[in-house]
C-alpha positions as CSV (number, residue, x, y, z in Angstrom):
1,X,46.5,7.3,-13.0
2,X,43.7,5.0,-11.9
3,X,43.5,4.0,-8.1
4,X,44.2,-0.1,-7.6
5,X,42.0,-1.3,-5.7
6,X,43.2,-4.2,-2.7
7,X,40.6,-7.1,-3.9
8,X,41.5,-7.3,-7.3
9,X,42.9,-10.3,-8.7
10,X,46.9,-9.5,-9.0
11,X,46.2,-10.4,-13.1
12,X,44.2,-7.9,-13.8
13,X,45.9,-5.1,-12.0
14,X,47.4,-2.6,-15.0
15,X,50.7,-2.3,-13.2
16,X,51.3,-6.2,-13.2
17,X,50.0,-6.5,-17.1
18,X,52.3,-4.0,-17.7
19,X,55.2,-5.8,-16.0
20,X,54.1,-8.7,-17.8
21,X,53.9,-7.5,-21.3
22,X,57.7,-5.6,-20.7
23,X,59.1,-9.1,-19.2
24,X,57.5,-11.4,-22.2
25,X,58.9,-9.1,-24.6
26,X,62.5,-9.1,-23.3
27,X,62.4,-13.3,-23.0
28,X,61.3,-12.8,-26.8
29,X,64.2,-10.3,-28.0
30,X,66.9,-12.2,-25.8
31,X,65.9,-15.6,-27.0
32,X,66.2,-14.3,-30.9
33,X,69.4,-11.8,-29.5
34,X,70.8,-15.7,-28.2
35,X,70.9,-17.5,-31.9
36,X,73.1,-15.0,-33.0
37,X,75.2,-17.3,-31.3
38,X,74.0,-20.3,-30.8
39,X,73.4,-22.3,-34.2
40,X,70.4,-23.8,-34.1
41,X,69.9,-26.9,-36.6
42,X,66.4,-26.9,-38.0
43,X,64.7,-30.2,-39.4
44,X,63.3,-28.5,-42.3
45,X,65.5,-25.8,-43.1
46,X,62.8,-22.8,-42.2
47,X,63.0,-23.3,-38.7
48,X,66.8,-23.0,-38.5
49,X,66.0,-19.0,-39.6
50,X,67.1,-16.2,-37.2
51,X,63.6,-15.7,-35.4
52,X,61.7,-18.3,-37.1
53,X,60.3,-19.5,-33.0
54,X,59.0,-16.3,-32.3
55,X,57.3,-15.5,-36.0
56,X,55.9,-18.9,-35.6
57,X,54.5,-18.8,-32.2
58,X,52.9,-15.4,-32.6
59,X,51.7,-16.6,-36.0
60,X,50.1,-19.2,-34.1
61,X,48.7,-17.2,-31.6
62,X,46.8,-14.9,-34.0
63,X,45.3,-17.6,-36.1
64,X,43.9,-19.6,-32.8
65,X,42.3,-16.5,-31.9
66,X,41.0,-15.7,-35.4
67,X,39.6,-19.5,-34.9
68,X,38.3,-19.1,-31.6
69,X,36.6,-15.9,-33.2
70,X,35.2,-17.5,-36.0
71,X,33.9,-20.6,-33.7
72,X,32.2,-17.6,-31.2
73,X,30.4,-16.3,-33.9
74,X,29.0,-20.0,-35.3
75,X,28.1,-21.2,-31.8
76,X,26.5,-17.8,-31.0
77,X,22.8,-17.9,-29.8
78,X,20.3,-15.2,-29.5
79,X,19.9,-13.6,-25.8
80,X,16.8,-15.2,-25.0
81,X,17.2,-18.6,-26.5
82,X,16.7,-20.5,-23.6
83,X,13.7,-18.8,-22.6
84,X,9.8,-19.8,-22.9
């Protein structure tokens, strides 16, 4: 196991990303494990589904970081651009 050191930021610490990932995941499966029985009355149809929030949000997630990807690799400049 790696030694923590004092000064680093509490984010970045394994132990608290970790914690993070198991608490995120459990707000996830009790908000889908919740409209088992609350009915929820979607607008369209679609998003009245059993765990259509949680498909949709990490749908979401993947395709902003896909764009955010695909922007890095059109603004990308050389190492030395701004040199003489």
């Amino acid at each position: 196991m790696s030694v923590e050191r004092e000064n680093d930021h509490w984010l970045v610490r394994p132990r608290t990303i970790r914690w993070l990932w198991i608490a995120f995941s459990a707000v996830l499966a009790l908000v889908v494990i919740l409209q088992f029985g609350i009915k929820v009355k979607g607008y369209f149809g679609i998003d009245g589904w059993l765990g259509f929030g949680a498909v949709f949000g990490f749908l979401c997630c993947v395709g902003m970081v896909l764009m955010a990807k695909g922007l890095g690799q059109f603004l990308k400049r050389e190492e030395n651009f701004y040199d003489d």
